[in-house]
N, C-alpha and C positions, 0 to 999 in steps of 0.2 A: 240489535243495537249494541251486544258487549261486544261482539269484536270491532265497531268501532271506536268504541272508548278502551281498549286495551291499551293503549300506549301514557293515556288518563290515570291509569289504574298502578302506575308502575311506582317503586320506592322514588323521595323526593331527589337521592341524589342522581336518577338514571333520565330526569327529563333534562335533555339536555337544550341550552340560553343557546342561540345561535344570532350571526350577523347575515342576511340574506342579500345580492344583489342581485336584483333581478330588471327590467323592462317590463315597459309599460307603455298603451298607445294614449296620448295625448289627448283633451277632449277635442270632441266633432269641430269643427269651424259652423257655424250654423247659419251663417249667413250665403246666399248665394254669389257665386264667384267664376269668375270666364276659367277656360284651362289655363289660359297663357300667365294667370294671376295666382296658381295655387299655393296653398302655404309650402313650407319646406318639409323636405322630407326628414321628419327626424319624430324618437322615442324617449321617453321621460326615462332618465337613468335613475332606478330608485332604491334605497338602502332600507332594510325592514327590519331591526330587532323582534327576536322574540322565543318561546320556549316550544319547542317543535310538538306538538298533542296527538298528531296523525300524520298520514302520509303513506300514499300509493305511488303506483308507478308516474302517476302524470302528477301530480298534487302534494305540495306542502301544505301544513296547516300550522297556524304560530298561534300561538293565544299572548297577548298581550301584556295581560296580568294572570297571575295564578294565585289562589288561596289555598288554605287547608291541604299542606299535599303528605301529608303525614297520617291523613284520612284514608277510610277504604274509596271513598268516593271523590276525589278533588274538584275545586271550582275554577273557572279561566272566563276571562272575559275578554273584548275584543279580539277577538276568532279571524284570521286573513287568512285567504286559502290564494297559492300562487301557485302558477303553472309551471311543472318543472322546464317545459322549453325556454321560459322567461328569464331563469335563474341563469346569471352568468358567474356567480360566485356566492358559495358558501363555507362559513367559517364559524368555527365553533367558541364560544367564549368561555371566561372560566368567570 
């Protein structure tokens, strides 16, 4: 589990706030529906602040809120993990 909280563990000024845009599929239609009547083909284009806590080669992870990060152990709430294929643009804030 530490090296997934490594990037957790780091001094407050090295976690860096970022703007994420990424895609997103739409909910289901849930109703039944002929072919000739399907919805459109489109993606929810979506903008996600947040302070980057982890992250692999396929996955970002933002935490939301962050406390205590001046601790050996800091806290984060609302945790969103996004697919780096999804991500059409990221940007770092100050």
């Amino acid at each position: 589990m530490s090296e997934e909280r490594n990037s957790l563990t780091q001094p407050t000024g090295s976690i860096p706030l970022v703007l994420v845009e990424w895609l997103d599929s739409l909910q289901p239609v849930q109703s039944w529906s002929y072919f000739s009547d399907l919805p459109k083909l489109d993606v929810a284009r979506c903008r996600t602040v947040g302070w980057v806590v982890n992250e692999d080669d396929s996955v970002l992870m933002l935490a939301q809120n962050v406390a205590d990060l001046e601790d050996s152990d800091p806290q984060g709430s609302g945790y969103m993990r996004i697919p780096k294929v999804c991500i059409t643009k990221q940007e770092r804030l100050k």
